[in-house]
LUMMIVO-371501 format. One line per field, with one value per residue (C-alpha): residue number from 0; chain; z, y, x. Coordinates in Angstrom, 3 decimals. Each point is the difference from the previous one (the first is absolute). Layout:
# LUMMIVO-371501
num <- [NUM	...]
cadena <- [A	...]
Z <- [Z	...]
Y <- [Y	...]
X <- [X	...]
# end
This chain:
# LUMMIVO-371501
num <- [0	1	2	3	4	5	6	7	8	9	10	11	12	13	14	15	16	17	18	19	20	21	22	23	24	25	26	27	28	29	30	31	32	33	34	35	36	37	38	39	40	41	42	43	44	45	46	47	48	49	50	51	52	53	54	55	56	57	58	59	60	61	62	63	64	65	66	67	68	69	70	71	72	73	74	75	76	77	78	79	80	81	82	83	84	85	86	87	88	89	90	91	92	93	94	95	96	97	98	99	100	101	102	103	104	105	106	107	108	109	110	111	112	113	114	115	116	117	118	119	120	121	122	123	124	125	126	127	128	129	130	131	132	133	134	135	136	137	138	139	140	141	142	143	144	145	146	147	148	149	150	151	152	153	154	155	156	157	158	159	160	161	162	163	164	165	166	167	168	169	170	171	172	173	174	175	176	177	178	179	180	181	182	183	184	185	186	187	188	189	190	191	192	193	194	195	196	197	198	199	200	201	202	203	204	205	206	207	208	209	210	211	212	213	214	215	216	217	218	219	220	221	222	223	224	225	226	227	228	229	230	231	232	233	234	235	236	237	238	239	240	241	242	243	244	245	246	247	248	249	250	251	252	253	254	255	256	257	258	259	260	261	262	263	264	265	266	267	268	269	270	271	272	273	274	275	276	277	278	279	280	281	282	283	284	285	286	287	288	289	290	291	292	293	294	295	296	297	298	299	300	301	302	303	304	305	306	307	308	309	310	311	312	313	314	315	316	317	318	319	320	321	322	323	324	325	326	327	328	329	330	331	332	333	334	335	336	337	338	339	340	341	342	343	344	345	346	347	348	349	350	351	352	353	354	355	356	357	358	359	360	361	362	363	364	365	366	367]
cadena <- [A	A	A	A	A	A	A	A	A	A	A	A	A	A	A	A	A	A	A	A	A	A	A	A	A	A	A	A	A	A	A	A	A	A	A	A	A	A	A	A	A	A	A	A	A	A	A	A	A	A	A	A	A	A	A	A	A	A	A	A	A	A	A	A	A	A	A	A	A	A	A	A	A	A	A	A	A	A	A	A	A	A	A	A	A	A	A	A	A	A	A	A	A	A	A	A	A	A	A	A	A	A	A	A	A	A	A	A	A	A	A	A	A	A	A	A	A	A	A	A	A	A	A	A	A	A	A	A	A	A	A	A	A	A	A	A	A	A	A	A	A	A	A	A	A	A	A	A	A	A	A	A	A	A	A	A	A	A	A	A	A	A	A	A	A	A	A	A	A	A	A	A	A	A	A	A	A	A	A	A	A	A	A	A	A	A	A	A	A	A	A	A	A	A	A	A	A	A	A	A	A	A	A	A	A	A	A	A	A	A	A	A	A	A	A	A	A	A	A	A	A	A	A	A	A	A	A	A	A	A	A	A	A	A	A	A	A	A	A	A	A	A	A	A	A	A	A	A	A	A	A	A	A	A	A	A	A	A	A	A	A	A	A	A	A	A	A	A	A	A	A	A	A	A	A	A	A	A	A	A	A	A	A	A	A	A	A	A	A	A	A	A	A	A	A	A	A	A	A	A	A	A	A	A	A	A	A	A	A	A	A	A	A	A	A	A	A	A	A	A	A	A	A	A	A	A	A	A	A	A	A	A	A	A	A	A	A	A	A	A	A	A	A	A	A	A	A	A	A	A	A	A	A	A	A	A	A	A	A	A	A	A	A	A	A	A	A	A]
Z <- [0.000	-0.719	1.147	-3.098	-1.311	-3.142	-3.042	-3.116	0.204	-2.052	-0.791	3.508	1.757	3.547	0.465	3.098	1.755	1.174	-1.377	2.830	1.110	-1.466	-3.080	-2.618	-2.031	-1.559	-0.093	-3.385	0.136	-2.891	-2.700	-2.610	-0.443	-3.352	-0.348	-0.919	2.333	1.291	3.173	-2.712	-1.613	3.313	0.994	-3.377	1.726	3.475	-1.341	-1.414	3.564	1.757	2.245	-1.098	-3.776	-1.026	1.171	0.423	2.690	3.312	0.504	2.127	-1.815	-0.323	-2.503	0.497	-0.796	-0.390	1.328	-0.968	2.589	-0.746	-2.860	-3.040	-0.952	-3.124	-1.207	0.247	2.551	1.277	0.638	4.093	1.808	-1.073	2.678	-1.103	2.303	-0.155	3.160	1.457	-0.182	0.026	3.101	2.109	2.975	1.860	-2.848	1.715	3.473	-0.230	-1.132	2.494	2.454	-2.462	-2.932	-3.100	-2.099	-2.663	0.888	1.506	3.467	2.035	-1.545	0.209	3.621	0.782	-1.660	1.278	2.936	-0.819	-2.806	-2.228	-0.320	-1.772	-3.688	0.747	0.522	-2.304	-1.051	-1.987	-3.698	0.171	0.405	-3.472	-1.231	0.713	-1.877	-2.815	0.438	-0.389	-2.897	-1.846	0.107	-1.133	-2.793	-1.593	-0.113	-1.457	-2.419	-0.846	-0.443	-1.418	-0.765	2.240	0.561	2.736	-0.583	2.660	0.120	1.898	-1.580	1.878	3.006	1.848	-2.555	-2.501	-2.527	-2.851	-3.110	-1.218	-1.736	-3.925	0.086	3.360	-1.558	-0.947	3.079	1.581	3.099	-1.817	-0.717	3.687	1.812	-2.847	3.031	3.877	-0.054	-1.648	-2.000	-3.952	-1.446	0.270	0.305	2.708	1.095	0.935	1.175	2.451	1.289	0.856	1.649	2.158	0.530	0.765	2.651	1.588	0.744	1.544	2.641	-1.502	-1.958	-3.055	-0.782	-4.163	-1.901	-1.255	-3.374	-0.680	-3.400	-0.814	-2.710	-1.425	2.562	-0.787	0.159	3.478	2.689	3.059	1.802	-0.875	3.621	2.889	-1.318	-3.000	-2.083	0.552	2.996	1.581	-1.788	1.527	3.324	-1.050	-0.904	3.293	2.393	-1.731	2.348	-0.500	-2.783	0.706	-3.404	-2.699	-3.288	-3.071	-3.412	-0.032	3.582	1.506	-3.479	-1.387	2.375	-2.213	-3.153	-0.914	-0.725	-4.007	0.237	3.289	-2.254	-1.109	-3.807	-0.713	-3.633	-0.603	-1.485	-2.265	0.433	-1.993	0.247	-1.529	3.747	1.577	3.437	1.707	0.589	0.934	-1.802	3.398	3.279	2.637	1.866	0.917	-1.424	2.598	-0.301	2.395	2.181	-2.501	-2.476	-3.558	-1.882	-0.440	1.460	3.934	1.404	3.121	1.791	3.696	2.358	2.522	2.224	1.299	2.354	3.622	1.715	-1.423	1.390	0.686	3.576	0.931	2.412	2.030	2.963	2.810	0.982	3.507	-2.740	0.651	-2.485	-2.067	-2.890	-2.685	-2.306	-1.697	-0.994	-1.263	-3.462	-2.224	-3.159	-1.216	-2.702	0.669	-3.645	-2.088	2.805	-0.018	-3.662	0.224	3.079	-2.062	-2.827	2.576	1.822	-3.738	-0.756	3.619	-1.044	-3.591	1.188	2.718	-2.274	-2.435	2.106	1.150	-3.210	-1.223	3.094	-0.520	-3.962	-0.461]
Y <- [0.000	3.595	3.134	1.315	1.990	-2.083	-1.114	-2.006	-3.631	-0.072	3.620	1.101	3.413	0.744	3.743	1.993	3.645	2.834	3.237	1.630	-2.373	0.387	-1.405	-2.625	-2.471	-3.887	-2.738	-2.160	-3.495	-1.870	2.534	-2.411	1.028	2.237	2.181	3.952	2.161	3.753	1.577	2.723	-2.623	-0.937	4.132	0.674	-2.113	1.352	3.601	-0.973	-1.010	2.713	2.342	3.881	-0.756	1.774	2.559	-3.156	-1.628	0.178	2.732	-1.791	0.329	-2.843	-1.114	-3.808	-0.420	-3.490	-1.981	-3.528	-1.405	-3.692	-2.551	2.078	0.862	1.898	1.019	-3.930	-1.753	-3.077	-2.194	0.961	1.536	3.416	2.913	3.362	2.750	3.654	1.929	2.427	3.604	1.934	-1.376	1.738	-1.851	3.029	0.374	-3.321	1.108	0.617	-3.262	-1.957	-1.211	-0.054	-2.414	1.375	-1.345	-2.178	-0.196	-2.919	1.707	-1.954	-3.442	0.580	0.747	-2.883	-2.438	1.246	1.914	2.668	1.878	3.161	2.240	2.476	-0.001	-3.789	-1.504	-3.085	0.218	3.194	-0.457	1.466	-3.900	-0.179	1.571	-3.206	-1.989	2.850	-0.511	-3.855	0.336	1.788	-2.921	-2.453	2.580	-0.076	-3.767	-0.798	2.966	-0.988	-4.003	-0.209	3.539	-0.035	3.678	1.007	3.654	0.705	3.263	1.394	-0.309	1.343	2.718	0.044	-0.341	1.187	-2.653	-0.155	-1.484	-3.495	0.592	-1.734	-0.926	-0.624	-2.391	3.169	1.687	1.405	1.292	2.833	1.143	-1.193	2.098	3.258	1.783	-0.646	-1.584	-3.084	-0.321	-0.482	1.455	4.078	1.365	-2.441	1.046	3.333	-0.732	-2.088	2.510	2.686	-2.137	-1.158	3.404	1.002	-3.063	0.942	3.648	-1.526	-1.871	-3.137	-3.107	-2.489	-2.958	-1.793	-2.824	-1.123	-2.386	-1.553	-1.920	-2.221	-1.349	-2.187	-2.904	-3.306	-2.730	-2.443	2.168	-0.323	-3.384	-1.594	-0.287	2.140	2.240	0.893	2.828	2.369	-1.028	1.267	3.246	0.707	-0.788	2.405	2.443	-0.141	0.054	3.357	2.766	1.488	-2.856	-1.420	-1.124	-2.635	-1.404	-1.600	0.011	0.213	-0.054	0.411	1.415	-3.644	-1.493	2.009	-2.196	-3.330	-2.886	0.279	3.782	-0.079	-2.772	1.194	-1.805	-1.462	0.321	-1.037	3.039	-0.074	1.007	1.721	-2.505	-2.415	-1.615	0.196	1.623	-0.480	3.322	0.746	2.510	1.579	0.172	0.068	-2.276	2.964	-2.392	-2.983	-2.831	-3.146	2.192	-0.442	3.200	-0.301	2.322	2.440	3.052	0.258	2.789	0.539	3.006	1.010	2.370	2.074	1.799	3.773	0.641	-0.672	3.025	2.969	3.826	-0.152	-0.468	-3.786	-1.728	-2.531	-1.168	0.619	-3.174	0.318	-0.383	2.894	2.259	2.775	1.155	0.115	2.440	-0.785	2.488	-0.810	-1.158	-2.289	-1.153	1.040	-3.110	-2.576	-1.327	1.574	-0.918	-3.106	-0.926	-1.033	-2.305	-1.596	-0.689	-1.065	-2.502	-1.563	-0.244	-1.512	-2.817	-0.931	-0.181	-2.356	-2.019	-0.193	-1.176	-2.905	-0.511	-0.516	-1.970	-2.361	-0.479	-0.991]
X <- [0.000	0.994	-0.803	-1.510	3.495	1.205	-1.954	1.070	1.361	3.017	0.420	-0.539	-0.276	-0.191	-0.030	0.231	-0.591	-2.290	-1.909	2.118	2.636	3.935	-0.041	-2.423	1.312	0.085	1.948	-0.260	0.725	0.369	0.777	1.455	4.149	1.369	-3.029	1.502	-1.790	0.900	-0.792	-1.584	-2.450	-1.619	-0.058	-2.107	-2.797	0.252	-0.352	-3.274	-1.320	1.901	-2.165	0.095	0.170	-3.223	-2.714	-2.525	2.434	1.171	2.357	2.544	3.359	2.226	1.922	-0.085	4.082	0.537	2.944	1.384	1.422	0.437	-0.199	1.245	3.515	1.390	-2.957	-1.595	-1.991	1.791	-2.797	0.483	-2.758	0.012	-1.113	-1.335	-0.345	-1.351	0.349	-3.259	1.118	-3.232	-1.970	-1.775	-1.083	-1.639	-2.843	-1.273	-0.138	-3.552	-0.514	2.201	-3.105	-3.033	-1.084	-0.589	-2.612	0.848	3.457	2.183	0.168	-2.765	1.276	3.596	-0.878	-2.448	2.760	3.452	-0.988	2.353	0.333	2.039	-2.832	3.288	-1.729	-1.404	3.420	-0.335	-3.458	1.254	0.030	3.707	0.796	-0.765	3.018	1.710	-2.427	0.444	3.774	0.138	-2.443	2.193	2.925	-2.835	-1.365	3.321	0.824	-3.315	0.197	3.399	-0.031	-4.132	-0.650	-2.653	-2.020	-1.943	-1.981	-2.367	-2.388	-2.259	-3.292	-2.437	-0.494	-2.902	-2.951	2.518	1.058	2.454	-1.932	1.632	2.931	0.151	3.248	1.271	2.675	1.186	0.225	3.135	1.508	0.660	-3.758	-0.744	2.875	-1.798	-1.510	-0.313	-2.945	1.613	-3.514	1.761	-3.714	1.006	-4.118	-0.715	3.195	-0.195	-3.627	1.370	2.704	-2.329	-2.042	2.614	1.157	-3.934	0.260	3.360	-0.776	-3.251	1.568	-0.835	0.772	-1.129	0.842	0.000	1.208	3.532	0.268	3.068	0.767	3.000	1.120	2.081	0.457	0.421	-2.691	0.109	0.828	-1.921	-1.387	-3.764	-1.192	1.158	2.480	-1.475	1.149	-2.953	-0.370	3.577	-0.274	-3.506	1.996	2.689	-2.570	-1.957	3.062	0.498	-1.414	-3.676	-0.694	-3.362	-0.595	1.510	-1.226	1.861	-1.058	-3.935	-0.412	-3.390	-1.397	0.638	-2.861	-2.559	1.381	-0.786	2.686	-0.160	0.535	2.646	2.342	2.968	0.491	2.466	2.192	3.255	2.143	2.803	3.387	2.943	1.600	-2.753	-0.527	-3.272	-1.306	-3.162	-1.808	-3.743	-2.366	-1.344	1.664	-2.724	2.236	2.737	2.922	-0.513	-1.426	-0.317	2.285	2.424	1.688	-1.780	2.370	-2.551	-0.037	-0.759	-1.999	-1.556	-1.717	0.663	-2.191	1.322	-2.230	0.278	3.087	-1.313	2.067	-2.241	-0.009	-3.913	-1.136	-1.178	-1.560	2.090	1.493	2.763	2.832	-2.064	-3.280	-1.415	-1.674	1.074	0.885	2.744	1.405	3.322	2.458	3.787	0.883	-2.284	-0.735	-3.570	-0.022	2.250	0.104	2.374	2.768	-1.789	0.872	3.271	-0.860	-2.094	2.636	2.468	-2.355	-0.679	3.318	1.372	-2.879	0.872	3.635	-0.943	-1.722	2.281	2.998	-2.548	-1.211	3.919	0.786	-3.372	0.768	3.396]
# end
């Protein structure tokens, strides 16, 4: 039994740290040996999580410098664990004083309290999503070895805000970081866009918070990854997706709209493709399946949504209760994003990735 601080099996990460404390960070084990990485290529990810980077996100400033420590020499990893630190430089402990003997609704306070009996009410200690920079950080290793050896892409976006939503894009097999990274919403359709920036400014200057949906698509990995029964494919990146915080939602390919279908309109056909080089490949003419089938990769595309709900720690006054449970009421002030999700983005990439490496090292060391 663990305590809940590492996932993956063979590509595993345990990472560590407070909102507050000295420093966050990860330790990698089993990063396979020879794989060219820079301390540069894992910062390009962090600064797309990094707090401060936008009008629409918290204003604490740090700048998320990343350090390898371990498991990587001469511009290599060595197949060692590898550990990646970033130090806290911007914390503020005293904008939670107010907060220190209260529970704030829909936050992690009461149940970190009830389970621990002590807790780091300094920015939520580890409940904080600043523990995500690790995740962001080790994400970043696996991005670049799938990338690399399979050419394997994972673009998420934020598709919807509130009750605003992004129509479907035409060509998502098109879609790039580039067009994603356009504007600080991380929404790659510009109207719905800018829509979705003033209402999170509209929002912010009210004291209060929404949440939306993130869609992630990859492409380009092989067919067989993941397991048919318990550890099926879908079924660790939901995990990965819900262990993120404020997700409360997952669904691959059709998701819940698929139960309105019946079976000879759900089926994905089958047609067998041929190559350049006068081979054949089995490809489908739909893809209501999100690229996984049985559990199992199909070598289609793989998409998925993820909800996040509204940040809990919100500058409107709330009902709640004392440590001592006594009643009162709550109004937050210190520094807070308004909409979690276009920090949230890269998270998401980074949990997708940490899973289709893990599978793919057991895949390799299941199928000699």
């Amino acid at each position: 039994m663990t305590a809940g601080n590492s996932f993956g099996q063979l590509f595993r990460i345990t990472t560590f740290g407070e909102s507050h404390g000295g420093a966050v960070g990860v330790v990698i084990d089993g990063c396979p040996p020879g794989l060219e990485i820079s301390q540069e290529d894992i910062q390009k990810e962090l600064d797309r999580r990094k707090p401060g980077q936008s009008a629409i996100t918290t204003p604490r400033s740090e700048q998320d410098e990343i350090h390898i420590q371990s498991g990587w020499f001469e511009g290599k990893t060595t197949g060692t664990p590898m550990l990646l630190l970033a130090y806290n430089k911007d914390a503020k402990s005293g904008d939670y004083l107010h907060l220190k003997d209260l529970y704030r609704p829909g936050h992690a306070d009461y149940t970190f309290q009830q389970k621990y009996g002590h807790r780091d009410w300094r920015g939520s200690g580890r409940a904080s999503a600043r523990e995500t920079l690790a995740r962001v950080a080790a994400g970043a290793v696996a991005q670049k070895y799938l990338k690399e050896k399979f050419g394997v892409e994972i673009i998420s976006y934020v598709e919807q805000v509130g009750t605003l939503s992004a129509p479907p894009l035409l060509e998502e097999s098109l879609l790039t970081r580039e067009q994603v990274e356009s504007n600080i919403i991380r929404c790659p359709h510009p109207e719905t866009a800018e829509a979705m920036i003033d209402f999170v400014s509209k929002i912010r200057d009210d004291g209060d918070s929404v949440g939306g949906v993130i869609r992630c698509v990859i492409q380009n990995t092989p067919v067989g990854w993941g397991e048919p029964v318990f550890d099926k494919l879908h079924a660790d990146l939901g995990k990965a997706m819900l262990s993120i915080n404020a997700v409360k939602g997952f669904e691959i390919g059709s998701g819940f709209s698929g139960c309105a279908l019946k079976g000879s309109e759900h089926n994905d056909a089958f047609y067998a493709e041929e190559q350049t080089d006068k081979t054949k490949s089995v490809k489908t003419r739909s893809n209501h399946a999100g690229g996984v089938l049985g559990g199992i990769s199909s070598g289609g595309p793989i998409y998925f949504r993820v909800a996040f709900k509204p940040t809990s720690t919100i500058m409107k006054r709330q009902e709640t209760v004392t440590v001592g449970q006594e009643a009162t009421e709550v109004e937050a002030h210190g520094r807070h994003d308004p909409c979690v999700l276009p920090r949230a983005v890269p998270i998401v990439d980074a949990m997708a990735a940490l899973v289709l490496m893990d599978h793919y090292l057991r895949h390799k060391a299941q199928n000699l």
